[in-house]
C-alpha positions as CSV (number, residue, x, y, z in Angstrom):
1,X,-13.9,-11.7,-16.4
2,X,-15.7,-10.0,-13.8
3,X,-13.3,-8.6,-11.4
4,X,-10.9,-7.4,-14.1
5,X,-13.9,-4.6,-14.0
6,X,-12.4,-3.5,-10.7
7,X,-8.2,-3.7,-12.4
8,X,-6.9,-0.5,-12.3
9,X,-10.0,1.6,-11.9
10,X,-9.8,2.8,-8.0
11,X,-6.4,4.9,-6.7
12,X,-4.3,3.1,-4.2
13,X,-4.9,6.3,-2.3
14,X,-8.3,6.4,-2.3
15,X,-8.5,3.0,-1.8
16,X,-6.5,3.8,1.3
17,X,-8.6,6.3,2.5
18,X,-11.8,4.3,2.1
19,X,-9.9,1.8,4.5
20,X,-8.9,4.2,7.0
21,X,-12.9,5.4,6.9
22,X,-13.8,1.7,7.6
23,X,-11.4,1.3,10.2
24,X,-12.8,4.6,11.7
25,X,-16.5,3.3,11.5
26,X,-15.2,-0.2,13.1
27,X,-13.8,1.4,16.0
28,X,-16.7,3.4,16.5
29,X,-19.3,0.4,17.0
30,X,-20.7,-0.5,20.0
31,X,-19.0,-3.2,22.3
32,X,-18.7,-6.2,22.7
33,X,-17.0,-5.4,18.7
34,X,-14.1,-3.0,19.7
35,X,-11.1,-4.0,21.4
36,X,-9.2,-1.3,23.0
37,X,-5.2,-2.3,22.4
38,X,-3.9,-2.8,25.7
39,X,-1.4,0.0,25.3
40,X,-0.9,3.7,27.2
41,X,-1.8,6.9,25.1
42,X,1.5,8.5,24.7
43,X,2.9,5.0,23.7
44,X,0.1,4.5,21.7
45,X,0.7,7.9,19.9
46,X,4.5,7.1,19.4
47,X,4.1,3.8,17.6
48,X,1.3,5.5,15.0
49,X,4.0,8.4,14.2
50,X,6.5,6.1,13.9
51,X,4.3,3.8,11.6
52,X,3.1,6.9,9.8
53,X,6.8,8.9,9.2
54,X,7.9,5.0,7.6
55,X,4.8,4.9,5.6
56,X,5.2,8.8,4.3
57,X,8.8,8.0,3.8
58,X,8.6,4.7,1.6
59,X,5.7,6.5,-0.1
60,X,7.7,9.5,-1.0
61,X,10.4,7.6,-1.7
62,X,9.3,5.7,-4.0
63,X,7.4,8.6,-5.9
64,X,10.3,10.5,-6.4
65,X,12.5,7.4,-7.6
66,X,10.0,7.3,-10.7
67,X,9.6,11.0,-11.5
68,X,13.9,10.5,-11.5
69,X,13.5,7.8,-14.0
70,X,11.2,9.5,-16.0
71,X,8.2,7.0,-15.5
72,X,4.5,7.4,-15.0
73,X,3.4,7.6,-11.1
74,X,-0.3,6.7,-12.3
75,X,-1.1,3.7,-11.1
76,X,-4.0,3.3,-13.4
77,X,-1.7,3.2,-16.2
78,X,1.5,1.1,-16.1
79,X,1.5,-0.1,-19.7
80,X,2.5,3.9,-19.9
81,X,5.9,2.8,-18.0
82,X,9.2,4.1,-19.6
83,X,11.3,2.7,-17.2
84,X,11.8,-0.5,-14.9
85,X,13.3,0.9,-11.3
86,X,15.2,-0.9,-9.9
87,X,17.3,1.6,-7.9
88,X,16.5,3.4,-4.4
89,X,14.2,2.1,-2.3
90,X,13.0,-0.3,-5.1
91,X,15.8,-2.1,-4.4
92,X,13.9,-3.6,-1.1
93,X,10.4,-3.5,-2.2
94,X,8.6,-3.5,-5.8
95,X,5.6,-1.5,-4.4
96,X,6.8,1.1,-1.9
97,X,4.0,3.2,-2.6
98,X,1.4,0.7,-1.4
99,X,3.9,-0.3,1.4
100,X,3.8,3.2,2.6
101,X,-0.2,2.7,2.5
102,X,0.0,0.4,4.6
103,X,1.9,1.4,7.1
104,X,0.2,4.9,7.4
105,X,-3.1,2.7,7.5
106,X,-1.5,0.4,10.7
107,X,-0.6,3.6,12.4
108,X,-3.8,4.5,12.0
109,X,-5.5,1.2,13.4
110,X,-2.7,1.9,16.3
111,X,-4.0,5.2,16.8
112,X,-7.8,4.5,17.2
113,X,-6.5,1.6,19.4
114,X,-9.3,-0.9,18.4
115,X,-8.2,-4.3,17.5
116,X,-11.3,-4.7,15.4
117,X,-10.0,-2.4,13.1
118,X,-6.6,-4.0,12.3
119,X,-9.0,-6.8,10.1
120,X,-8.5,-3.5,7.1
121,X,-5.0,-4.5,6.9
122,X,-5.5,-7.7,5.6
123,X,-8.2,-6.8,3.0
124,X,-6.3,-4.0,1.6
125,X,-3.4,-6.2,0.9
126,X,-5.7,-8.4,-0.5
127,X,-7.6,-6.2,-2.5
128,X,-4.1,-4.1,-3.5
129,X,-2.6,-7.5,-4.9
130,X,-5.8,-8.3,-6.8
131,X,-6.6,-5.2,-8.5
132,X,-3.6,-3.0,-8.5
133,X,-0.2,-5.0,-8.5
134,X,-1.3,-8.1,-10.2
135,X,-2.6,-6.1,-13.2
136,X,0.6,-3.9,-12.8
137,X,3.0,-6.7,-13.3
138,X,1.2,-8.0,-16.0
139,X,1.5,-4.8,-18.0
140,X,5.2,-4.7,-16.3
141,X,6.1,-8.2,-17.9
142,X,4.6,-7.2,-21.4
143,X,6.7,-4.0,-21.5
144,X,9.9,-5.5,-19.9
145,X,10.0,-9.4,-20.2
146,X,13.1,-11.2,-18.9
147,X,14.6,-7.9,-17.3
148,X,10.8,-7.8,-15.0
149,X,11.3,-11.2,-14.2
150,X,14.8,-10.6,-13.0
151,X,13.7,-7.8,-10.5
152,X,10.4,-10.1,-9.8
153,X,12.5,-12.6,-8.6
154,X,15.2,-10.7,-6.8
155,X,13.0,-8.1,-5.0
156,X,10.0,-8.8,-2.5
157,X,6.4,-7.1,-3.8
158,X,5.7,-5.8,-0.6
């Protein structure tokens, strides 16, 4: 298949960062394309930390939970998983990581206050389920079976 060349191969966080750059660039183009949020600076600057401490925290969070467990943090290799986490913040999300991606990449869109730049969100969350979690849980569901499916079920992916 021709996207499975794409599975695995690019970091969530470099992903990430090639967002935030294409948010950047969006909010830098000429009008009529940008959209300035109809929000005051220091409010403006309050919602991003905000957004940003959440994403840091469920990113951090969630890292730490698998280096507990004893599990690989790579996310270009979960067939290498030794454990299935369910505990800690995994109890409320499957992908806290990527969560925390996201969030520090709305903060970010809230920051540079363009409106044009929130259409990254969507198409990191696209891209993320396609080529990172989708391949992740089928590598999950080979190593784990039933007991995946359990936590599938029970717990939301993002």
């Amino acid at each position: 298949m021709q996207g499975r060349n794409l599975e695995l191969r690019i970091p969530p966080p470099v992903v990430a960062l090639l967002g935030g750059l294409a948010m950047w660039l969006l909010a830098r183009l000429p009008p009529p394309l940008p959209l300035s949020l109809p929000m005051p600076r220091i409010a403006r600057m309050a919602v991003a930390i905000v957004l940003a401490s959440l994403g840091v925290a469920f990113a951090v969070a969630g890292a730490l939970t698998f280096r507990r467990a004893g599990t690989t943090v790579d996310p270009r290799t979960p067939e290498a998983a030794t454990a299935l986490v369910r505990s800690g913040v995994y109890r409320f999300t499957r992908n806290p990581m990527y969560l925390g991606l996201l969030l520090c990449l709305t903060a970010w869109a809230v920051w540079l206050s363009s409106a044009v730049s929130f259409v990254v969100l969507p198409a990191f969350v696209v891209y993320m389920n396609r080529f990172q979690i989708e391949p992740e849980e089928r590598a999950l569901r080979a190593r784990f079976g039933t007991d995946y499916e359990a936590f599938a079920a029970r717990v939301r992916r993002w």
